[in-house]
C-alpha positions in Angstrom: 4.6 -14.6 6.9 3.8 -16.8 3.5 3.7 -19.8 5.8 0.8 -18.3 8.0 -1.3 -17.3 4.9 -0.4 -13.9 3.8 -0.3 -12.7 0.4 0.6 -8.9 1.3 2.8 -7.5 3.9 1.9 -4.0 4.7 4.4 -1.2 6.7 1.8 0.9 7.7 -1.8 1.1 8.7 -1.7 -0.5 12.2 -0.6 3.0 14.3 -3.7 5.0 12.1 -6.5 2.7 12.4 -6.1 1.8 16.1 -6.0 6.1 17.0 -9.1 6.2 14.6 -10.8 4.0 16.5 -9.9 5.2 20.0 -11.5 8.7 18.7 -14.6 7.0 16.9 -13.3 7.9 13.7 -14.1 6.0 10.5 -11.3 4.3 8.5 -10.2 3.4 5.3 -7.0 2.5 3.8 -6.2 2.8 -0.4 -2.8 0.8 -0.6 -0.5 0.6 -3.2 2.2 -2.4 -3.6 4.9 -0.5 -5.2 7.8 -3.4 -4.2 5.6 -6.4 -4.5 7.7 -9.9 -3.2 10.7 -7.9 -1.5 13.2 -10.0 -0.9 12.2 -12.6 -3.6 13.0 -13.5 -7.0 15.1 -10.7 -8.7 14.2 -8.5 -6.1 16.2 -10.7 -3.2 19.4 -8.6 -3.0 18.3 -5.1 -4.2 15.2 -3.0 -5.7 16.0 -0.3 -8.6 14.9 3.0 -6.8 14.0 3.9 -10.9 11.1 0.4 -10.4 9.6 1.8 -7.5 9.1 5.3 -8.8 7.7 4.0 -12.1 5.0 2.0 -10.3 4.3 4.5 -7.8 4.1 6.9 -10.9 1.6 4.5 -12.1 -0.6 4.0 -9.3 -0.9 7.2 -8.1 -3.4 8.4 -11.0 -5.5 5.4 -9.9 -5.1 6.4 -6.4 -6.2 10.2 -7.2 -9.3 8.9 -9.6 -10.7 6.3 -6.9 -10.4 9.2 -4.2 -11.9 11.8 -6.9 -15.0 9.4 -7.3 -15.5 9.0 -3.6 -15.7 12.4 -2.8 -17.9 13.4 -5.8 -19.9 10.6 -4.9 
C-alpha cells in the first residue's frame, strides 16, 4: 500500500460510512493509530500487547476531550 501513496492503513470505517450514507446519515470518523508501521521496523515479527494498551491509554483522553468539545459546542 506504501507504493500507491498511503501513509495510514485503517481496518475499519468502510462497512459504517457506506450504511451511513445509504440512510442519509452524516459521518465522521476520530481514529486512533495505536500500532503505527505493523509489520515494520521492530514491529515486523510481533507487537507487545503492554505497547498497544499504553497508547490506546494515551489517546483515549484525547479521544473523549475532542468528542466532549463537539458536543458542548
Amino acid at each position: 500500500m506504501e507504493r500507491d501513496g498511503a501513509d495510514v492503513v485503517g481496518m475499519t470505517g468502510m462497512p459504517e460510512a457506506a450504511l451511513a450514507r445509504e440512510l442519509g446519515l452524516d459521518y465522521a470518523a476520530l481514529a486512533v493509530s495505536a500500532n503505527f508501521a505493523a509489520g515494520r521496523g521492530d514491529s515486523a515479527h510481533a507487537v507487545a500487547l503492554e505497547r498497544i494498551e499504553a497508547v490506546l491509554a494515551q489517546a483515549m483522553g484525547r479521544v473523549r476531550r475532542i468528542i466532549e468539545q463537539l458536543v458542548a459546542g
